[in-house]
C-alpha positions in Angstrom: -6.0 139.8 203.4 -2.7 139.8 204.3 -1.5 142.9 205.7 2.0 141.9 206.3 2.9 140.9 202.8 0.7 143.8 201.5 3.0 146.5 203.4 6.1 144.6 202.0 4.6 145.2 198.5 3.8 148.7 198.9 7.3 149.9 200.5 8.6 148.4 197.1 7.1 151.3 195.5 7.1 153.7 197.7 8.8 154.9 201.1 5.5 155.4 203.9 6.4 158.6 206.4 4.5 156.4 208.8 1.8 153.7 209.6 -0.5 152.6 206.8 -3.6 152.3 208.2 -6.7 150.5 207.2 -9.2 152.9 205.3 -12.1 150.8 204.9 -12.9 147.3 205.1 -15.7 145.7 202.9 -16.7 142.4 201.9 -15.3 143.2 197.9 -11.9 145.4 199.2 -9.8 146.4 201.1 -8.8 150.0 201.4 -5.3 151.2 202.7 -4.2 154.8 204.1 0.0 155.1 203.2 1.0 158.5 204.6 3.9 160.0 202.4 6.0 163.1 202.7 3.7 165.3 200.8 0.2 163.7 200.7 -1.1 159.9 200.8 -1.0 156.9 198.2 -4.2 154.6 198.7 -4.0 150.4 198.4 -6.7 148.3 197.5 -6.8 144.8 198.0 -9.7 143.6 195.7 -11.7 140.6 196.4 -12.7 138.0 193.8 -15.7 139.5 191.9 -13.5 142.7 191.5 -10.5 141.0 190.7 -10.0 142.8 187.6 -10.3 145.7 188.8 -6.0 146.3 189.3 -5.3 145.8 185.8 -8.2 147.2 183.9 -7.4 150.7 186.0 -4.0 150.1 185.2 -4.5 149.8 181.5 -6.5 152.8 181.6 -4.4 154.6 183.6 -2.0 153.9 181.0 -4.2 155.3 177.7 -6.0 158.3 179.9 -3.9 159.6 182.3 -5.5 162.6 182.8 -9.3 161.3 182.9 -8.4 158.3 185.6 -6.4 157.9 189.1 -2.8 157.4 188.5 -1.4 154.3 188.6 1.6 153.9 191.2 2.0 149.9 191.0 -0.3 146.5 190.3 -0.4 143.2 190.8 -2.6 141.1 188.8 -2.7 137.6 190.3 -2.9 139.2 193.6 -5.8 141.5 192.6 -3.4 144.7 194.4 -3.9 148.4 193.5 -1.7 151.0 194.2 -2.6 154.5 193.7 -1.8 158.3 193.7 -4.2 160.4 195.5 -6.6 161.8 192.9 -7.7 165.1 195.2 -11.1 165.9 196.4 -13.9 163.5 195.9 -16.7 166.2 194.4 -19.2 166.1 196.4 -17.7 166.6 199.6 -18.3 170.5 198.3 -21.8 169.5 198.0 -24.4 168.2 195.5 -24.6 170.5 193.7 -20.7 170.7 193.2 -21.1 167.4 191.7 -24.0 168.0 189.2 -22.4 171.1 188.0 -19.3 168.9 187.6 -20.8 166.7 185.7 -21.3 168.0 182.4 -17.2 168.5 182.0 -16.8 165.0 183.5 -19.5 163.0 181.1 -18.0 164.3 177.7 -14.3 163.0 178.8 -15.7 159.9 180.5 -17.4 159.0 176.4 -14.4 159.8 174.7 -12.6 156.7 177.1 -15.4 154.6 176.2 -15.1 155.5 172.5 -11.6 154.6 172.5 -11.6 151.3 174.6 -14.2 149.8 173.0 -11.7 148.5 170.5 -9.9 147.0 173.8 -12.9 145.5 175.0 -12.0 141.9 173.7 -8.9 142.2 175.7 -10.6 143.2 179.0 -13.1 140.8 179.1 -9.9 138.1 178.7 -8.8 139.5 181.8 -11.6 138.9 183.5 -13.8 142.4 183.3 -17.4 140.9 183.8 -19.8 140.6 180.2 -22.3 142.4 180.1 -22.9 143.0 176.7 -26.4 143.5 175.2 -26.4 139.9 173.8 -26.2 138.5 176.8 -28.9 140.8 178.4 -31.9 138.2 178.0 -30.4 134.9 178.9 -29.6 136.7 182.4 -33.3 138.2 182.5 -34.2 134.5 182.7 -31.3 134.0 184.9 -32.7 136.7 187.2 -36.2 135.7 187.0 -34.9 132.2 188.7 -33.1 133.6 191.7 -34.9 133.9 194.8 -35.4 138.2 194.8 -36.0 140.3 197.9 -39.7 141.6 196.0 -43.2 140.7 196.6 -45.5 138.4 194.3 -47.0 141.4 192.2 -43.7 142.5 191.4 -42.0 139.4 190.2 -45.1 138.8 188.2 -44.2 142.2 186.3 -41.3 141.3 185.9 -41.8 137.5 184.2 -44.8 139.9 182.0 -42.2 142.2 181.0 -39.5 139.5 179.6 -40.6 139.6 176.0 -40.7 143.4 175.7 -37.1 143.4 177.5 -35.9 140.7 174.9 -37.5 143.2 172.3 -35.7 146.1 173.6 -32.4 144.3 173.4 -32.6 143.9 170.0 -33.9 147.0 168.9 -30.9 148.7 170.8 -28.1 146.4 169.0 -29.6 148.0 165.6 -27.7 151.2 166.8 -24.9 150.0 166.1 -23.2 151.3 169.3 -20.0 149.7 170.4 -19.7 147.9 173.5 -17.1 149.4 175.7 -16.2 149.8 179.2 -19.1 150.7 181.5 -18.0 152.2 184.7 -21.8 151.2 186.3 -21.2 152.9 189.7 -21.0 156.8 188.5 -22.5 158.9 191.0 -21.6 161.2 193.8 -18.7 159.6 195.4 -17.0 158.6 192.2 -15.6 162.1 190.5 -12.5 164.1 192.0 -10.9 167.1 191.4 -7.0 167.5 191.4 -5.6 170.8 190.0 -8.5 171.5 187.8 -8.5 167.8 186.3 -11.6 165.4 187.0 -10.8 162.0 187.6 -13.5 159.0 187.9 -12.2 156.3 190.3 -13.5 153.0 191.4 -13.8 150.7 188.7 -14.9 147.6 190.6 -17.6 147.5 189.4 -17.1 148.1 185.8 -18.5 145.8 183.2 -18.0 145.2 179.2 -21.5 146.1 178.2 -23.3 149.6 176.8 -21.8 152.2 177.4 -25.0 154.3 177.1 -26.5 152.6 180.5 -23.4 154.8 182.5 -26.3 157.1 183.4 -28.5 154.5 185.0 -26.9 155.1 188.5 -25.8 158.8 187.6 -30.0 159.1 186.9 -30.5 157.6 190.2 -28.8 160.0 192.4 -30.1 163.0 190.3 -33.5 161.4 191.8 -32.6 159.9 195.6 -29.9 162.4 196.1 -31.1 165.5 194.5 -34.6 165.4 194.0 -34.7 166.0 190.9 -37.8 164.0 188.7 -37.1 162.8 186.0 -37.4 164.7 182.7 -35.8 167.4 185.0 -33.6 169.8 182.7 -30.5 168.2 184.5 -31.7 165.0 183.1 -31.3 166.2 180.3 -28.1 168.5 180.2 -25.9 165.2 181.4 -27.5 162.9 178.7 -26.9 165.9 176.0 -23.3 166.6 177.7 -22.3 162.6 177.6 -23.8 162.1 174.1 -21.8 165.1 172.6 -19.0 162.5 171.3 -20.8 159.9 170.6 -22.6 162.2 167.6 -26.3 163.2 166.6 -28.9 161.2 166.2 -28.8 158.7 169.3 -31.4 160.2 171.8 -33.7 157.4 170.9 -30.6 154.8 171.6 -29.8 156.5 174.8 -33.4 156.1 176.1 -33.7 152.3 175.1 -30.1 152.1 177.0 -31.4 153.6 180.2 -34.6 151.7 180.5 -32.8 148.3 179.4 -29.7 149.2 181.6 -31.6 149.2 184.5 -32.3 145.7 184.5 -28.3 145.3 182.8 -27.7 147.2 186.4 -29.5 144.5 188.2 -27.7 141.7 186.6 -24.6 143.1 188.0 -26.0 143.4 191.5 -27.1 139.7 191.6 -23.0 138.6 190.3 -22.0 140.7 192.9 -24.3 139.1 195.9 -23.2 135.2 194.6 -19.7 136.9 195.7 -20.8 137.6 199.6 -20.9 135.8 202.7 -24.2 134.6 203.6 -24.3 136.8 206.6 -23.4 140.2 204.2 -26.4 139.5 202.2 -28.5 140.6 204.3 -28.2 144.3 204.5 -27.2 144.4 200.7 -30.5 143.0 200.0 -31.8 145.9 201.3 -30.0 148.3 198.9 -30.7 145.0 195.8 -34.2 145.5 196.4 -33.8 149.3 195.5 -32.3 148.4 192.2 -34.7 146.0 190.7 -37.8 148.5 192.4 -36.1 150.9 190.0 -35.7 148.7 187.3 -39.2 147.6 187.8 -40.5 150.9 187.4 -39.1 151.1 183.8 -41.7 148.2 182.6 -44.4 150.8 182.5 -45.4 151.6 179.1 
């Protein structure tokens, strides 16, 4: 990245009270610390599979102020974020800070999906990845070609499962459900708190898909994180809190969603390891492995 012509950028939208400091370094981003007067401002330099990441959270910045970090400056061809500090991540008050959280947070989060999903032609022109439901099975086969970090018994479930998965798909499109923006990271260290407003940040990872599959990663750290099984009555207070403004009658579509997403999950993962270095692919692996397991899983029955 460079740093030189990054600080340059930021001081043209703001005046540092000292050194900006690197906050975290990752193969995807860049992170930047810029001290002000009262507080700090946070840079990110985004790399290319997160590219659209400035402008979609500047567009949404724009339409839900109060539901999304605010937008200080962005730079699209540069794939540059500038933004306000959004408070206290969540969970840094504890788990169960964040699950009680939660229900307030899911309800606001829908209502942004229901209203971009009449922007989601724009943002996939701008690069936010596809993953709509259409496109679900040709990158099953597209999966089922890569060289995965599972054993033999498992990829055989997985090339068994293909027709039920292609099945699935098309039974959840009868719903009728819009595509919209999926934020497909939504867990612990995603929510924050700034004078009694919750704010989802990171969109890097976001995708144009379902919006019902959200819960796939929220699901998973109710499980890993929490311990809590699923079928657990948290389980079911989020879905019931996030399907409030979507309307009745979509349990059964929210179901299909989650055990489809999972796999819709793992198709991100794999776009997001053609990004890395060879030598970073190793330890993501690790964590890849975790997320088709998981998917996996979801073949039974």
């Amino acid at each position: 990245m460079d740093l030189i012509g990054a600080e340059a950028w930021i001081r043209g939208h703001l005046e540092p009270a000292g050194a900006i400091e690197t906050f975290r370094e990752k193969p995807w981003a860049t992170v930047l610390r810029v001290p002000l007067a009262r507080g700090s401002a946070w840079f990110k330099a985004c790399g290319p599979a997160q590219a659209f990441e400035p402008r979609l959270t500047a567009q949404l910045c724009a339409r839900w102020p109060d539901r999304v970090p605010g937008v200080l400056g962005h730079d699209e061809q540069r794939a540059w974020l500038l933004l306000a500090d959004a408070g206290t991540q969540v969970s840094e008050l504890g788990f169960e800070a964040w699950v009680q959280a939660m229900p307030r947070a899911l309800p606001l989060y829908a209502e942004l999906q229901r209203g971009e999903a009449a922007h989601a032609p724009e943002h996939l022109a701008h690069g936010v990845p596809d993953l709509r439901p259409a496109t679900w099975p040709a990158r099953y086969a597209d999966l089922l070609g890569r060289d995965l970090p599972l054993t033999a018994d498992e990829l055989s479930r997985l090339r068994r499962f293909a027709p039920r998965f292609a099945g699935l798909c098309a039974q959840l499109a009868g719903y009728g459900v819009p595509e919209s923006i999926q934020h497909d990271d939504l867990h612990t260290s995603s929510l924050y708190r700034r004078d009694g407003q919750l704010r989802v940040l990171d969109w890097g990872d976001a995708s144009v898909s379902h919006p019902f599959a959200s819960l796939v990663v929220t699901f998973r750290f109710l499980e890993e994180i929490g311990r809590l099984p699923p079928g657990s009555r948290w389980h079911a207070r989020l879905r019931d809190a996030y399907l409030e403004p979507w309307g009745p009658g979509l349990a059964e579509a929210f179901d299909i969603a989650i055990r489809a997403g999972a796999f819709a999950h793992a198709f991100a993962w794999a776009r997001q390891r053609d990004a890395l270095p060879p030598d970073a692919r190793r330890d993501f692996d690790k964590w890849f492995a975790v997320i088709l397991r998981r998917a996996i899983a979801r073949t039974a029955g």
